[in-house]
C-alpha positions as CSV (number, residue, x, y, z in Angstrom):
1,X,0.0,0.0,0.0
2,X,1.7,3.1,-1.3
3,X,0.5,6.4,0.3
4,X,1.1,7.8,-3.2
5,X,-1.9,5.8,-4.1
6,X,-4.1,7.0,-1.2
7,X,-3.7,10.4,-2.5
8,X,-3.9,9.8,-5.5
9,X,-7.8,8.4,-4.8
10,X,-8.4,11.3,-2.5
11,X,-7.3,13.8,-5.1
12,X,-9.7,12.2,-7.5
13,X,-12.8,12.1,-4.8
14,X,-12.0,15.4,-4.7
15,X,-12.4,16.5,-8.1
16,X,-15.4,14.1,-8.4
17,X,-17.3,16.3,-5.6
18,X,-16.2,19.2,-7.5
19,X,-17.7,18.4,-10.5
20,X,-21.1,17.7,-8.9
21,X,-20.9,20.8,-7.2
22,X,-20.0,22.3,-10.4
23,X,-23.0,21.2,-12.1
24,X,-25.6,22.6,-9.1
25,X,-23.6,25.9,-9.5
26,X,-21.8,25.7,-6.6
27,X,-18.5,26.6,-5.0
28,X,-15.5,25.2,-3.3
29,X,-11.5,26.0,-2.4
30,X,-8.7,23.3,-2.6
31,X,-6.4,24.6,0.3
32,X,-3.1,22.9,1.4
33,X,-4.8,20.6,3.8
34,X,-8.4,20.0,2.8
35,X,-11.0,20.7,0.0
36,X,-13.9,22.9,1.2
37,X,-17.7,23.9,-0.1
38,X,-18.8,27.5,-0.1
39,X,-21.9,26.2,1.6
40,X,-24.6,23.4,1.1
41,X,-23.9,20.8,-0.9
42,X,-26.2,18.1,-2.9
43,X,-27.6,14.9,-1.1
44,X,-24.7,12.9,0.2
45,X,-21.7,15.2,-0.4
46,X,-19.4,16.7,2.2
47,X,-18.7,19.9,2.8
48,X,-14.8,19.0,3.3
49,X,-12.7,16.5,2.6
50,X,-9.1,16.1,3.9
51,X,-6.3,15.9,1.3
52,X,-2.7,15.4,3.7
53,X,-3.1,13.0,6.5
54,X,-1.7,16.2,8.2
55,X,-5.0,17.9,8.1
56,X,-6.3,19.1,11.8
57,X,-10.1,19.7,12.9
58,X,-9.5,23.1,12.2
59,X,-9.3,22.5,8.6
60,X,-12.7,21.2,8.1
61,X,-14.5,23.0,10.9
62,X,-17.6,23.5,10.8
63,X,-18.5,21.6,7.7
64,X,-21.6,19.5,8.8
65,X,-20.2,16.2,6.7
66,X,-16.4,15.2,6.7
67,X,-14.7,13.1,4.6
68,X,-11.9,12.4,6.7
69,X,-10.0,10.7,4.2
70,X,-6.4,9.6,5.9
71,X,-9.1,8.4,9.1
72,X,-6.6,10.2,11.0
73,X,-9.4,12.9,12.8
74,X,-11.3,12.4,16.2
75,X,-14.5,14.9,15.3
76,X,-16.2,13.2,18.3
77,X,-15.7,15.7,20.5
78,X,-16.4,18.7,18.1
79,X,-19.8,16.9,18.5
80,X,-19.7,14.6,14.9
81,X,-20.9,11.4,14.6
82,X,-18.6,8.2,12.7
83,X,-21.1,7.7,10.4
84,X,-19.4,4.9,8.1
85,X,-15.6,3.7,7.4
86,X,-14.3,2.5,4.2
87,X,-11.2,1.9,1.9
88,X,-9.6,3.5,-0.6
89,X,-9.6,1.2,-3.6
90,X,-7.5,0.6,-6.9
91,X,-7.0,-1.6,-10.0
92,X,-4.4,-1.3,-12.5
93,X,-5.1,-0.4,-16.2
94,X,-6.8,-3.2,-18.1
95,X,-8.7,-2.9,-21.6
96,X,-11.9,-1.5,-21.7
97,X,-14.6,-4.6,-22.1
98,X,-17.1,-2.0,-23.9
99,X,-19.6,-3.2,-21.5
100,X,-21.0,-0.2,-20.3
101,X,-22.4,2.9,-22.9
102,X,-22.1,6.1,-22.2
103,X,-25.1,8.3,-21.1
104,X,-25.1,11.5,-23.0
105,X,-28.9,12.1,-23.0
106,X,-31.2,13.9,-20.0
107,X,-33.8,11.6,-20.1
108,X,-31.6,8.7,-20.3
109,X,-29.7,10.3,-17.1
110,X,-33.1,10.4,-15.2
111,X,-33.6,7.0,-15.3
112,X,-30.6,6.0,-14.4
113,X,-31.2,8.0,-11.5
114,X,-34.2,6.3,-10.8
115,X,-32.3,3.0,-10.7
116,X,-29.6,4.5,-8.9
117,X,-31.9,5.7,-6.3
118,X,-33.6,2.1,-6.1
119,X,-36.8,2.5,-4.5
120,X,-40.1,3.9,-6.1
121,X,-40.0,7.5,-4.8
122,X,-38.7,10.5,-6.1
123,X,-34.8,10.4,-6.3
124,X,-33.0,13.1,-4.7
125,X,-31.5,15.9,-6.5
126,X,-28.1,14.7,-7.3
127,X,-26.8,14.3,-10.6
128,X,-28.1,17.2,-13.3
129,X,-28.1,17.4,-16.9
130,X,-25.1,20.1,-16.7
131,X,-22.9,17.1,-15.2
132,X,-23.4,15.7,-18.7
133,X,-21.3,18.2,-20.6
134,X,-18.4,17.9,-17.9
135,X,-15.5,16.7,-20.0
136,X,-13.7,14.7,-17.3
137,X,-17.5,13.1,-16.4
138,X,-18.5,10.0,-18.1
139,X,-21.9,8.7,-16.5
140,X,-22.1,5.2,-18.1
141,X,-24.7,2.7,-18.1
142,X,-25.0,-1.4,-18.5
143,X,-27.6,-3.1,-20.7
144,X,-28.8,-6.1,-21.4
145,X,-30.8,-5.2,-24.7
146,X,-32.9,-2.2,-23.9
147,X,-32.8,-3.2,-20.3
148,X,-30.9,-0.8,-17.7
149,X,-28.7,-3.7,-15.7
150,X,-26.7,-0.7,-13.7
151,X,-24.1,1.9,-13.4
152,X,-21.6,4.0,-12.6
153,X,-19.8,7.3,-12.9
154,X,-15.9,7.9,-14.0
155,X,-14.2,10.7,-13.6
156,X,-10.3,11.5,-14.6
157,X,-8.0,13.0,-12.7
158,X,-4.5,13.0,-15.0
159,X,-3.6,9.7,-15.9
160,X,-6.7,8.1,-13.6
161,X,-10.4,7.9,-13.5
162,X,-12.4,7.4,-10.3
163,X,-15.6,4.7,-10.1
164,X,-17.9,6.1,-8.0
165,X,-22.2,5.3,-7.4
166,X,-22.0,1.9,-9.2
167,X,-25.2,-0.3,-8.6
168,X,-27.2,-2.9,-10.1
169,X,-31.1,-3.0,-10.5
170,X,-30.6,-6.2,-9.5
171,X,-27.6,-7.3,-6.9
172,X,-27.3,-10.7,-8.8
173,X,-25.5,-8.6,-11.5
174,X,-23.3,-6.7,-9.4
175,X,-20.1,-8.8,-10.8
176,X,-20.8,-7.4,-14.6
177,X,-21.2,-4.0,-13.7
178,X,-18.1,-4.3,-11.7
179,X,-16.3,-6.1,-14.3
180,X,-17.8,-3.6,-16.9
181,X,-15.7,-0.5,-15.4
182,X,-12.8,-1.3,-16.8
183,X,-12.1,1.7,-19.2
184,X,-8.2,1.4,-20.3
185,X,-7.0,3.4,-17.3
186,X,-5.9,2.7,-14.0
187,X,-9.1,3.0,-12.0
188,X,-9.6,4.2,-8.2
189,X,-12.3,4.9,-5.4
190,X,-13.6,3.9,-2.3
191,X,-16.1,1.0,-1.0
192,X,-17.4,-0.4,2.2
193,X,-18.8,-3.8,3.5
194,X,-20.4,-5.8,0.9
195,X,-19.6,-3.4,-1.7
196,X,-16.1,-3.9,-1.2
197,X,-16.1,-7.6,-1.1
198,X,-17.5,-7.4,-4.9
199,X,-14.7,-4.1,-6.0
200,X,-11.8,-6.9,-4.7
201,X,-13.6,-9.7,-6.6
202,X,-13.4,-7.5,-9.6
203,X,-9.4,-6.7,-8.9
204,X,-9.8,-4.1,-7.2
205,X,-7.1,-4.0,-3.7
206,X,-7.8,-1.6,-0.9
207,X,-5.1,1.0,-0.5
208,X,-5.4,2.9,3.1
209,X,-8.5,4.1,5.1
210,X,-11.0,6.8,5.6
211,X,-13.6,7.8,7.6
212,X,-17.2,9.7,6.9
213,X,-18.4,12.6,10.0
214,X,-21.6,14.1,10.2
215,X,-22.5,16.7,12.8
216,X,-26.2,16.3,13.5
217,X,-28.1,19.3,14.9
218,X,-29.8,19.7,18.0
């Protein structure tokens, strides 16, 4: 486990919040230490993340989520909750198994939102049209036929794209939407629990920690 790979998958995460931020119109700083919002983000997005395992609390205070990405923080008694650990993943370049189509359209995006949501209400407001014309976005989709299997998003970062929101209508076919992101490049990201178990069963190896705050209000 290289620490050049950890940041490496930080750095990406980074950019990957960045452009969803980007496409609600909103703001954010890379400073030395951590990556910051200008204010509310979209459903499930921090408002900091950590980029050198040197990062203090004061570098992310008072973002309401933290992605402490080096799991090096104690936010407990700045009155955060843990709210999940993971791993930093990777998997070296293999050819792309064109397995998985690009989704270029709106429509097309909201239903793939629908499935990525996976339950019969309204999805929440994460991933608009704008994201679309993002050059260093691809939101891709897997078919069988006409039939939406799953997805996932990729973004680059240099020489490196990032897997991120992958999921399967159906969990039987997690393995060919995992096996489906393979795009030419060396890929990276993060996973948890049983999520995990199927990103290492694809080739993916975990490459350090990280570790997900929330502050809740009173």
């Amino acid at each position: 486990m290289l620490d050049t790979e950890t940041n490496t998958a930080v750095r990406n995460n980074a950019d990957w919040c960045s452009a969803v931020l980007r496409s609600h119109g909103l703001g954010y700083t890379f400073g030395p230490r951590a990556w910051r919002s200008a204010g509310p983000t979209p459903p499930y997005y921090p408002q900091a993340i950590t980029l050198r395992p040197t990062a203090t609390a004061a570098d992310v205070l008072p973002a309401k989520g933290v992605k402490d990405s080096f799991a090096t923080l104690d936010l407990a008694p700045h009155g955060y909750t843990e709210l999940f650990t993971a791993q930093w993943i990777r998997r070296a370049a293999g050819p792309a198994t064109g397995d998985a189509e690009r989704v270029t359209k709106p429509d097309a995006l909201a239903e793939w939102q629908r499935a990525w949501h996976g339950r019969d209400d309204e999805p929440p407001d994460v991933f608009r049209p704008t994201l679309l014309a993002d050059p260093s976005v691809s939101v891709m989709a897997v078919r069988d036929g006409g039939r939406l299997l799953g997805g996932f998003a990729l973004n680059r970062t240099g020489a490196v794209a990032g897997v991120s929101n992958l999921f399967a209508a159906d969990p039987g076919d997690l393995p060919r939407v995992w096996a489906a992101t393979a795009c030419g490049v060396p890929l990276v990201g993060y996973e948890s629990g049983g999520d995990l178990d199927h990103a290492m069963a694809a080739g993916f190896e975990p490459v350090g920690p990280l570790r997900v705050w929330l502050h809740l209000e009173a």
